[in-house]
C-alpha positions in Angstrom: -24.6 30.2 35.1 -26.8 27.9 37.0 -24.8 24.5 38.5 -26.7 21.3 37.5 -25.3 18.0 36.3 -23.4 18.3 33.2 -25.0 15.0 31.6 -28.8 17.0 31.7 -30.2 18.8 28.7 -30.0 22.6 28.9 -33.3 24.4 29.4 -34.2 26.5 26.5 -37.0 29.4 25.8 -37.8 30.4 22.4 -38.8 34.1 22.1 -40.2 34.7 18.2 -43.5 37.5 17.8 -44.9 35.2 14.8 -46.3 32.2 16.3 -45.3 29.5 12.9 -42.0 30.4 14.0 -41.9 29.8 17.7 -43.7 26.2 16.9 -41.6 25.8 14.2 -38.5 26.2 16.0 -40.4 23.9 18.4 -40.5 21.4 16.1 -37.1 21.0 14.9 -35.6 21.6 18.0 -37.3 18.8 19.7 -36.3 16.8 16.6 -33.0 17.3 16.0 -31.9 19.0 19.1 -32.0 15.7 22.0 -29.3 18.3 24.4 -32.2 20.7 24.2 -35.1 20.6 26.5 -38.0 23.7 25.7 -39.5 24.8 28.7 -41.7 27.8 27.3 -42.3 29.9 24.7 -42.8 33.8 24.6 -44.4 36.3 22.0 -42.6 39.6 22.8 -40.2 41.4 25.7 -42.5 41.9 28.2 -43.6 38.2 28.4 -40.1 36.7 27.5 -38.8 39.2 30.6 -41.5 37.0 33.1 -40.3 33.7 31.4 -36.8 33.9 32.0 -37.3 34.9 36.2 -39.7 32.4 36.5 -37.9 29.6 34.6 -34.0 30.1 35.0 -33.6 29.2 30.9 -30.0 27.7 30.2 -30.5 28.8 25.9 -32.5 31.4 24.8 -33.4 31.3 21.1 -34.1 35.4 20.3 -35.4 37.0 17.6 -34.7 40.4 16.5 -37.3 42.3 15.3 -40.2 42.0 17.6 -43.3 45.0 18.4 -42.9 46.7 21.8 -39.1 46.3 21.9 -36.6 44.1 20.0 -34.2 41.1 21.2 -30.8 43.2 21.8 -33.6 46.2 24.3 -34.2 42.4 25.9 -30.5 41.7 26.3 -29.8 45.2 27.4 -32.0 45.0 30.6 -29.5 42.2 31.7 -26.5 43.8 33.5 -24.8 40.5 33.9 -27.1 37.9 31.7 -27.1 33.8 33.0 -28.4 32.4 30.2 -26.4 32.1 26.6 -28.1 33.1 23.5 -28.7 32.4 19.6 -30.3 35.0 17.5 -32.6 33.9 15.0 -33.4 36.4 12.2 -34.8 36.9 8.5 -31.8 40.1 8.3 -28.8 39.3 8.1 -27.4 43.0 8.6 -27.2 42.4 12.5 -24.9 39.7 12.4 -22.0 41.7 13.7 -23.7 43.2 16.2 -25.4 39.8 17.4 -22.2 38.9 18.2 -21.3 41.9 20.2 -24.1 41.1 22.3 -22.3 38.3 23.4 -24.3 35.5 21.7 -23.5 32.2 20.9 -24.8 31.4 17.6 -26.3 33.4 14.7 -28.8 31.8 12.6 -31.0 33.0 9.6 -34.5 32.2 8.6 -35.8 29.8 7.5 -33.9 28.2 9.8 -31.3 25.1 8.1 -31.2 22.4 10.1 -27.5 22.1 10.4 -27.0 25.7 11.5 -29.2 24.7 14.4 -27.4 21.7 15.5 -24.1 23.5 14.9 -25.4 26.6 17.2 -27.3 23.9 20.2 -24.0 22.0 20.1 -21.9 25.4 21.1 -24.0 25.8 23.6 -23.8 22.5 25.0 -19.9 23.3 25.1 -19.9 26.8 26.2 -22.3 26.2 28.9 -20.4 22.3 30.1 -17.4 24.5 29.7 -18.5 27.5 32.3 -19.9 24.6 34.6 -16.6 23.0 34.8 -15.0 26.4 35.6 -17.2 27.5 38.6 -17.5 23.8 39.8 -12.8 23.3 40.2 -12.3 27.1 41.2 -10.8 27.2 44.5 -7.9 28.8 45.9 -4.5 28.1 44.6 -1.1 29.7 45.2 0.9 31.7 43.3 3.3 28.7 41.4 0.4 26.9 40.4 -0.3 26.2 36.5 -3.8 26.6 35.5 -5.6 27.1 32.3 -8.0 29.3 31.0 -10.8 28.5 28.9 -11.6 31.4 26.5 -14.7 31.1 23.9 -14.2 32.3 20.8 -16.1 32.3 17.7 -15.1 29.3 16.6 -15.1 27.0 19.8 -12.9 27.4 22.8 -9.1 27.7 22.7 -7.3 27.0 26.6 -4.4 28.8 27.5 -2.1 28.7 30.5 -2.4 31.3 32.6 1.3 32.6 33.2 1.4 33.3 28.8 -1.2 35.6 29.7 0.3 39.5 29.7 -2.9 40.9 30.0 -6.8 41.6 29.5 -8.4 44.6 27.3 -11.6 46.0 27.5 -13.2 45.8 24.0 -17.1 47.2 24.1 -18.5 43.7 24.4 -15.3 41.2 23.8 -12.0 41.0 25.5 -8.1 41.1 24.1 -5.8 39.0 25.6 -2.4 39.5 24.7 0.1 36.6 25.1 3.7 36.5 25.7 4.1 35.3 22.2 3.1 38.2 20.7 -0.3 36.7 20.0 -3.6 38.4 20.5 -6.9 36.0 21.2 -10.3 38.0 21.0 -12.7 36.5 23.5 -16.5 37.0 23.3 -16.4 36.9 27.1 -16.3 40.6 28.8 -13.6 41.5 30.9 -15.6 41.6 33.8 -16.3 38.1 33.6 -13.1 37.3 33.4 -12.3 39.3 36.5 -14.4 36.8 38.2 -12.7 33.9 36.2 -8.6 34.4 36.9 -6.9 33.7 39.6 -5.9 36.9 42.0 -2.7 35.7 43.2 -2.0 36.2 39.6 -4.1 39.3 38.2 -5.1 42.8 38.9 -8.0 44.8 37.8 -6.2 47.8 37.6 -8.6 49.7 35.4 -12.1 49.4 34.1 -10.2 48.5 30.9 -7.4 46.1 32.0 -6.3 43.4 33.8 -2.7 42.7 34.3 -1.0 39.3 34.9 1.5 41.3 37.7 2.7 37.8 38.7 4.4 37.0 35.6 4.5 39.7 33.3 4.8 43.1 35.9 8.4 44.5 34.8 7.9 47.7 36.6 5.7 50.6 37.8 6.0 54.3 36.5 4.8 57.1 37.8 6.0 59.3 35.0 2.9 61.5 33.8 0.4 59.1 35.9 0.5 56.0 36.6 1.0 53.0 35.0 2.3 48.9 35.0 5.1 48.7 32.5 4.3 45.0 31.4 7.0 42.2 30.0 6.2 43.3 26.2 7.0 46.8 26.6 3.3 47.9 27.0 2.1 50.7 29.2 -0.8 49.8 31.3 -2.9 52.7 32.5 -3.8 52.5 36.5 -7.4 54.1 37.5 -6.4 56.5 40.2 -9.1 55.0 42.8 -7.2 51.5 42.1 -3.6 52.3 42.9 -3.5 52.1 46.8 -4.7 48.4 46.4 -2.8 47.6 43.8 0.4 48.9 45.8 -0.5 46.7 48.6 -0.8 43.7 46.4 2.3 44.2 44.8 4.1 45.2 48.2 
């Protein structure tokens, strides 16, 4: 995410293939919207792909269903995107996979009003939210208490870190399973949480999993492979080309 003063607007491109809509969107955005600043509009992929190198959006409002590739093709080209993103669509049938893509907000044409305040004002959140993260990070010891921020669907729930067992993989989400025997599903990936956490405290032991071995490592078994025996009884699998660091972080 690009650092800037949390008090400015976030920078927002609006990619539509019908032209009422983009300047419709316009419109109400520069309406109702004041935490939203448009800085360009774009008619299809190609164009939208120029738009977002050459203007570094913060909000990207995306349509699905556009000629010479469609908003999630768009999405796809972006290994690890920097921007957040609300889909805005006549079809409501890719809802669920809107939000597998890691977006923000879904919102159907003709677009209410309310739905887009309600979807600006998560991303005013999320994005204030990831700011405050990467501007406190630093390095802490071991005994420290921090907190996590994890985004959800409906907002953002913070958790401490040590009631955190562990991370899972989930296509485009993550599971985190607590030592309450609660699960949270994230809309973050697990990658970005491997950024996120604190490695005094976790391990990316597998493309799948990260493990709190701080708090919650009860033991290591190498009975048919390897794996991190955790404080709730679960086995976690440990990727073969990630057990000699692991043992040296452990050790």
């Amino acid at each position: 995410m690009i650092k800037k003063q949390l008090s400015m607007k976030l920078n927002t491109l609006i990619i539509d293939d019908e032209r009422n809509a983009r300047e419709n969107l316009q419109i109400l955005i520069n309406e109702y919207c004041p935490n939203l600043t448009i800085v360009g509009l774009a008619s299809n992929v190609s164009q939208a792909k120029i738009m977002i190198k050459q203007l570094s959006p913060d909000l990207v409002f995306l349509d699905i269903a556009m000629p010479g590739g469609d908003g999630f093709s768009l999405l796809n080209s972006y290994e690890d995107r920097d921007f957040s993103v609300v889909f805005t669509t006549a079809h409501s049938q890719h809802a669920l996979k809107a939000y597998k893509a890691d977006a923000i907000d879904y919102i159907q044409k003709p677009i209410d009003i309310n739905d887009l305040q309600k979807a600006s004002n998560k991303a005013l959140k999320y994005t204030t939210y990831s700011l405050s993260d990467e501007d406190s990070e630093q390095v802490t010891t071991e005994d420290e208490i921090e907190k996590i921020s994890i985004p959800t669907r409906g907002g953002f729930i913070f958790i401490e870190n040590k009631n955190i067992i562990y991370f899972k993989a989930s296509e485009n989400y993550t599971e985190i399973y607590l030592d309450n025997g609660k699960k949270v599903v994230s809309s973050k990936t697990i990658k970005r949480y491997e950024e996120k956490v604190n490695p005094h405290m976790f391990s990316r032991v597998h493309k799948s999993y990260i493990i709190n071995k701080h708090n919650h490592l009860s033991e290591l078994s190498r009975q048919m492979g390897n794996f991190a025996v955790m404080s709730n009884g679960d086995n976690i699998p440990i990727a073969r080309r990630r057990l000699s660091g692991f043992m040296k972080e452990i050790n």
